[in-house]
MDTraj code that builds the backbone (N, CA, C; nanometers):
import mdtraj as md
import numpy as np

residues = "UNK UNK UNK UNK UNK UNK UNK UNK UNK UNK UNK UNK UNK UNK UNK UNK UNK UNK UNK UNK UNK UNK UNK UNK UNK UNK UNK UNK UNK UNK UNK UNK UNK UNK UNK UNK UNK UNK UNK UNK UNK UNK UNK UNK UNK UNK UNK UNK UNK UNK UNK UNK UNK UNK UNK UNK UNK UNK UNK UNK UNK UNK UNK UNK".split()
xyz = np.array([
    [7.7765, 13.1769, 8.8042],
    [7.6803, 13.2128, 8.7024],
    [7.5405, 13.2123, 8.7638],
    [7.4548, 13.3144, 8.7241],
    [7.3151, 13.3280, 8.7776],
    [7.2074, 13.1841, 8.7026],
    [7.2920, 13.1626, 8.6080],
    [7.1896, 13.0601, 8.4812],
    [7.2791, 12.9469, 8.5043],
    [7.2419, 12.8363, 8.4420],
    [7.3024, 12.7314, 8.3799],
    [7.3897, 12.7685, 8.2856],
    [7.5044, 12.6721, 8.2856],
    [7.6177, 12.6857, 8.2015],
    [7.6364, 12.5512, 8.1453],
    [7.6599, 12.5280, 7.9778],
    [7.6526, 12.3886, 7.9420],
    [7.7635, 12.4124, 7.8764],
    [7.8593, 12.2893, 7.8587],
    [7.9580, 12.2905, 7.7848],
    [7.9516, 12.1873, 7.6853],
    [7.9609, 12.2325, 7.5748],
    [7.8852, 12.0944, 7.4616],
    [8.0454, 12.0746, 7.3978],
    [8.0859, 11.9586, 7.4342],
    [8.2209, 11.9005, 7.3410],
    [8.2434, 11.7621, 7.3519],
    [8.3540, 11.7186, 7.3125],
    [8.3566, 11.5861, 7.2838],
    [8.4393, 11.5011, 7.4052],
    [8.5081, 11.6044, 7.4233],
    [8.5964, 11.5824, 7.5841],
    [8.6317, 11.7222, 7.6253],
    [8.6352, 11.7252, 7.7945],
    [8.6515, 11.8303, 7.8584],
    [8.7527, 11.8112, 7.9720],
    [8.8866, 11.8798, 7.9322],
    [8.9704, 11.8722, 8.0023],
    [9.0122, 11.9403, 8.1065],
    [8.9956, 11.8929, 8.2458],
    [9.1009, 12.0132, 8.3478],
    [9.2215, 11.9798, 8.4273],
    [9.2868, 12.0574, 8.3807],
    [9.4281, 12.0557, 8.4184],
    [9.4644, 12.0810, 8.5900],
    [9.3794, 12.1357, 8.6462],
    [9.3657, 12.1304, 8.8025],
    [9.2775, 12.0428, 8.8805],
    [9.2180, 12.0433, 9.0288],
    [9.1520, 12.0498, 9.0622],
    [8.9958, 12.0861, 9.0383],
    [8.8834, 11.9641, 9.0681],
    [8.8029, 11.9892, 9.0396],
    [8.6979, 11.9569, 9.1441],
    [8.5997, 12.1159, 9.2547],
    [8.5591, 12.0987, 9.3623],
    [8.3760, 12.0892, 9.3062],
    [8.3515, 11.9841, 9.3723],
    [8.1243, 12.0292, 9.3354],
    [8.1107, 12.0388, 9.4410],
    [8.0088, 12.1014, 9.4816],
    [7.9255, 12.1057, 9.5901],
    [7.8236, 12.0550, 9.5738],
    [7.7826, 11.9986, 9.4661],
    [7.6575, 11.9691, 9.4330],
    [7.6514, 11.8268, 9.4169],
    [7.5892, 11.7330, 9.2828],
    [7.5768, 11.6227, 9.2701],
    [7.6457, 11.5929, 9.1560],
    [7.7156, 11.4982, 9.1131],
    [7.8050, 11.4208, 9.0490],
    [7.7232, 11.2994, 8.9784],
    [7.6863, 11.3077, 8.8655],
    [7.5777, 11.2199, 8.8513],
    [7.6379, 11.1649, 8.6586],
    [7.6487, 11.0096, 8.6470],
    [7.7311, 10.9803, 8.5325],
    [7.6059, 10.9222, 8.4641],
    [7.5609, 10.9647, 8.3428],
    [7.4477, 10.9138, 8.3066],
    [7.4953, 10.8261, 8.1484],
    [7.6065, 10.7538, 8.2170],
    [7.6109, 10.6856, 8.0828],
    [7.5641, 10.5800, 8.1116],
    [7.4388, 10.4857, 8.1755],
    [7.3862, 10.3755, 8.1976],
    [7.2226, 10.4539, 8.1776],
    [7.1745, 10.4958, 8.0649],
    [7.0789, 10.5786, 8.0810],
    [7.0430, 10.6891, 8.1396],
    [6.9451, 10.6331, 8.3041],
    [6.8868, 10.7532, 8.4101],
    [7.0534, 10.7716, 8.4810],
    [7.1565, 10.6739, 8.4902],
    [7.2547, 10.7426, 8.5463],
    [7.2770, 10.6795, 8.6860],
    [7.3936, 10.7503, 8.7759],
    [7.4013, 10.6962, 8.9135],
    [7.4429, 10.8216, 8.9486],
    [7.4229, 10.8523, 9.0942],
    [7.5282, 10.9595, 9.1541],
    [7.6548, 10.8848, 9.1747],
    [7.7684, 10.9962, 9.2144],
    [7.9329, 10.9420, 9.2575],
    [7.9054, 10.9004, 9.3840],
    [7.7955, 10.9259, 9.4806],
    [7.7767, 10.8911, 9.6165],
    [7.6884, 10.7753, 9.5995],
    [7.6096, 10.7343, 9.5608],
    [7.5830, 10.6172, 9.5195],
    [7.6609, 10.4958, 9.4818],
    [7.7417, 10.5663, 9.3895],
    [7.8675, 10.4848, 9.3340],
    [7.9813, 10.4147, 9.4279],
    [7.9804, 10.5378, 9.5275],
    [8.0891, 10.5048, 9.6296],
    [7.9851, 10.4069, 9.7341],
    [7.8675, 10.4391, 9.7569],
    [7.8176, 10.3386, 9.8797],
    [7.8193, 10.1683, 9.7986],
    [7.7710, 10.1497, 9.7044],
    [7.7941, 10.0166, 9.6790],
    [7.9161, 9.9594, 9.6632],
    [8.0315, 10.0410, 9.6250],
    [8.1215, 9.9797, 9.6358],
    [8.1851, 9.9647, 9.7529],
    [8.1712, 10.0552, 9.8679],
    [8.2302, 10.0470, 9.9997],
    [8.1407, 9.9105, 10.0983],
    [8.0479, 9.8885, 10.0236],
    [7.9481, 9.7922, 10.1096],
    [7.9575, 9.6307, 9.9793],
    [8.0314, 9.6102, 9.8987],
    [8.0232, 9.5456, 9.8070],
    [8.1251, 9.4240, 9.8693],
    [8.0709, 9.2845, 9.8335],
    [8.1783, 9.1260, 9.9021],
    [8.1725, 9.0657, 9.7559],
    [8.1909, 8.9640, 9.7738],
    [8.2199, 8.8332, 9.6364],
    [8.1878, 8.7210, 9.7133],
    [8.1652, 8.6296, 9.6303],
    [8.1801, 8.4638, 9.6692],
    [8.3502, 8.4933, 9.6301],
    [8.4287, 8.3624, 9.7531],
    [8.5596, 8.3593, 9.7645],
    [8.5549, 8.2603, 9.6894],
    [8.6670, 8.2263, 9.6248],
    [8.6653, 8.0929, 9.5439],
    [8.7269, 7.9579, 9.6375],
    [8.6803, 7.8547, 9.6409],
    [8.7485, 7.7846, 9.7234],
    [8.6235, 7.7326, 9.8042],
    [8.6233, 7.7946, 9.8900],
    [8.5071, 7.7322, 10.0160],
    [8.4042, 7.7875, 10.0061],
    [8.4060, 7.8978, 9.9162],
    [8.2155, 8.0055, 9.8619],
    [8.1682, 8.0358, 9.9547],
    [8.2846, 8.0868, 10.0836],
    [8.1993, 8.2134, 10.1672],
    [8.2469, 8.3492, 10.1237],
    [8.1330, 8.4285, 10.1335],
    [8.1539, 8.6129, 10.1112],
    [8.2741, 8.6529, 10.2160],
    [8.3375, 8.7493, 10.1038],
    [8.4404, 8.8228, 10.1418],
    [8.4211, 8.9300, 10.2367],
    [8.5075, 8.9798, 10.2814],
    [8.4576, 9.0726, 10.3370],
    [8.4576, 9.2441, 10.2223],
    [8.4142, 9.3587, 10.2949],
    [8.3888, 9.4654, 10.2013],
    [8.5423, 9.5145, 10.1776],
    [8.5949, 9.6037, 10.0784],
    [8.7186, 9.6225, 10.0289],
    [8.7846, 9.7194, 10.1380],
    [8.8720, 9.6584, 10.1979],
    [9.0097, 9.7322, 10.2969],
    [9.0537, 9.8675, 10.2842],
    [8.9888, 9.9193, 10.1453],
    [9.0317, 10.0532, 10.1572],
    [8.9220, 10.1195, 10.0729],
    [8.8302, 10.1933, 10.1620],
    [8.7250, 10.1955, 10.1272],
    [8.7303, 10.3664, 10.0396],
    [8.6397, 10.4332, 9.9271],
    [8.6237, 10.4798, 9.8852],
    [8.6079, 10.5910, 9.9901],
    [8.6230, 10.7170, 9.9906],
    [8.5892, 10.8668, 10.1149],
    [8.4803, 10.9412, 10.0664],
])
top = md.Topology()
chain = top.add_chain()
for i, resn in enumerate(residues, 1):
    res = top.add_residue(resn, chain, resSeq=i)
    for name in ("N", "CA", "C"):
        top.add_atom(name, md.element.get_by_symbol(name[0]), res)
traj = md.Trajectory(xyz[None], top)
């Protein structure tokens, strides 16, 4: 499309594959986060361990 395209509904379903090239951005926390944002904190994200309360390490199978 040369313009913007908005789809106004209540849910939007696709039954395939779905490719962006662009930005992925979930704005249900207000201003929102990108999905690449989303994925860096969680790929870089530890805990206090319970037990002896040293940080974990980051999750073994990291987000792509």
């Amino acid at each position: 499309a040369k313009a913007t395209v908005v789809i106004d509904a209540p849910l939007t379903h696709c039954k395939g594959n779905l490719i962006a090239n662009g930005t992925i951005k979930d704005l249900a926390q207000g201003s929102g986060s990108t999905m690449d944002s989303m994925r860096t904190a969680y790929n870089s994200h530890t805990h206090l361990e319970q037990g002896d309360g040293q940080q974990t390490g980051t999750p073994s199978a990291p987000m792509g």
